[in-house]
N, C-alpha and C positions, 0 to 999 in steps of 0.2 A: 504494500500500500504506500502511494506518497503521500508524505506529509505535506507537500505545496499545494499553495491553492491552485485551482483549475484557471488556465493561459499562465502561468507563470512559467518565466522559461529555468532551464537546469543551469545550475553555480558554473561558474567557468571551471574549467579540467585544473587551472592552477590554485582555486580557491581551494577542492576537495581536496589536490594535493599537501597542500600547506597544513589542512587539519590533520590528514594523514599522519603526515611527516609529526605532528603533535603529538597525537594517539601514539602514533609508536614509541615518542620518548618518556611518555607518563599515562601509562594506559588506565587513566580517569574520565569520569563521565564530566558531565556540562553540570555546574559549573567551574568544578576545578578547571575543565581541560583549558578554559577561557583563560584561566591565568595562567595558562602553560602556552598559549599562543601566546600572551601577550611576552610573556619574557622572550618568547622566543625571537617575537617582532622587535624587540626591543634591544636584542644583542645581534641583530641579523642573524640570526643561525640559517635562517633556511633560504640558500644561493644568494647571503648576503642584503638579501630584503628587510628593509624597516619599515614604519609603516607607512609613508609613501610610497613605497613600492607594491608593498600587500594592495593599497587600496585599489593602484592601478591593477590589479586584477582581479577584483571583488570582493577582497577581505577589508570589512570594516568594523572597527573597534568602537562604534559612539554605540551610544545609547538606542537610537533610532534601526544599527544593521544590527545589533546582537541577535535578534528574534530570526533571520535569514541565516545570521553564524551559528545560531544552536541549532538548526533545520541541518543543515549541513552536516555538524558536528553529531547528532542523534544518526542520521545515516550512515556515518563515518564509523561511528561504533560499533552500530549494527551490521554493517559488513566486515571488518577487523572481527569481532566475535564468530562469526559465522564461519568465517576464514579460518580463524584459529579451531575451530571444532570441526571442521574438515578435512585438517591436516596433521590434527591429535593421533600417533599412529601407537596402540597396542602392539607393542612386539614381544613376541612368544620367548621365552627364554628357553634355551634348546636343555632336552631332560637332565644330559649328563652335569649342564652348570647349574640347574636347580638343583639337582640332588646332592650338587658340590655347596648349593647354598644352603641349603637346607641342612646338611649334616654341620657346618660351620655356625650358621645359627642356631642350632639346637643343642650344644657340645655342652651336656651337664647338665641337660634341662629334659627329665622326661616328655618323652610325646604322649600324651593323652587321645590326642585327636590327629587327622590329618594339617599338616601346615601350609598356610596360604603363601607364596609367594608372586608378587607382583611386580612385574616390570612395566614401566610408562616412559614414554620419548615425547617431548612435543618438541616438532620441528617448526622452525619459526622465516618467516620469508627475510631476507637478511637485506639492508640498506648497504649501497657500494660502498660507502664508507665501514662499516660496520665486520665484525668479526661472526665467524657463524658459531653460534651456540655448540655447547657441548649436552645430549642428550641425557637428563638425567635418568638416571637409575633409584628408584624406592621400592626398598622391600621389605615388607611385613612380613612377621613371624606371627601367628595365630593359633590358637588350640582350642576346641569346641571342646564345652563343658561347664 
């Protein structure tokens, strides 16, 4: 569903980008993310843009454009999350490391029950500047009873 009104036209490709580029360096909702544009506007981080520059391509900070920057910034979210739960990938930890995990983590502890172990990765779309993450590894130990 859009949230713009009907004839309104779509934010320039550079506006969404800018909120973007926001969302990914403090993945907060509106209105934190607003003061995370604004700093950002404010030290040029993004290609060197203040906010003369933002304005020139639709980003405005008064009072009057916030209501179009949180329209924007609500979408921006909502795609960034959608994203990221598309790309959450469950990887199976092959038997012989689980049972190598599982004997490690259980060493002096009766098993009761069967033990859960869980491995999770979320991979992340990585900025050219930007380093690519290192998938984490969490795993539970668990005993039914």
């Amino acid at each position: 569903m859009d949230p713009r009104r009907p004839g309104e036209v779509a934010p320039p490709p550079e506006a969404v980008a800018f909120v973007r580029f926001c969302y990914r360096r403090r993945r907060v909702g509106w209105p934190e993310l607003y003061d995370e544009m604004c700093a950002v506007a404010s030290r040029g981080l993004y290609n060197g843009w203040g906010f003369t520059e933002l304005a020139e391509h639709g980003i405005g900070f008064s009072l009057h454009e916030t209501p179009g920057l949180a329209v924007i910034a609500q979408e921006v979210v909502r795609e960034e999350t959608e994203r990221r739960r598309r790309v959450v990938v469950d990887q199976a930890v092959p038997a012989s490391t689980a049972a190598d995990v599982v004997e490690v983590a259980t060493k002096g502890v009766p098993a009761v029950a069967p033990v859960v172990v869980a491995a999770v990765a979320e991979a992340t779309e990585v900025e050219t500047a930007e380093l690519a993450p290192t998938p984490v590894l969490r795993l539970a130990v668990a005993s039914a009873g």
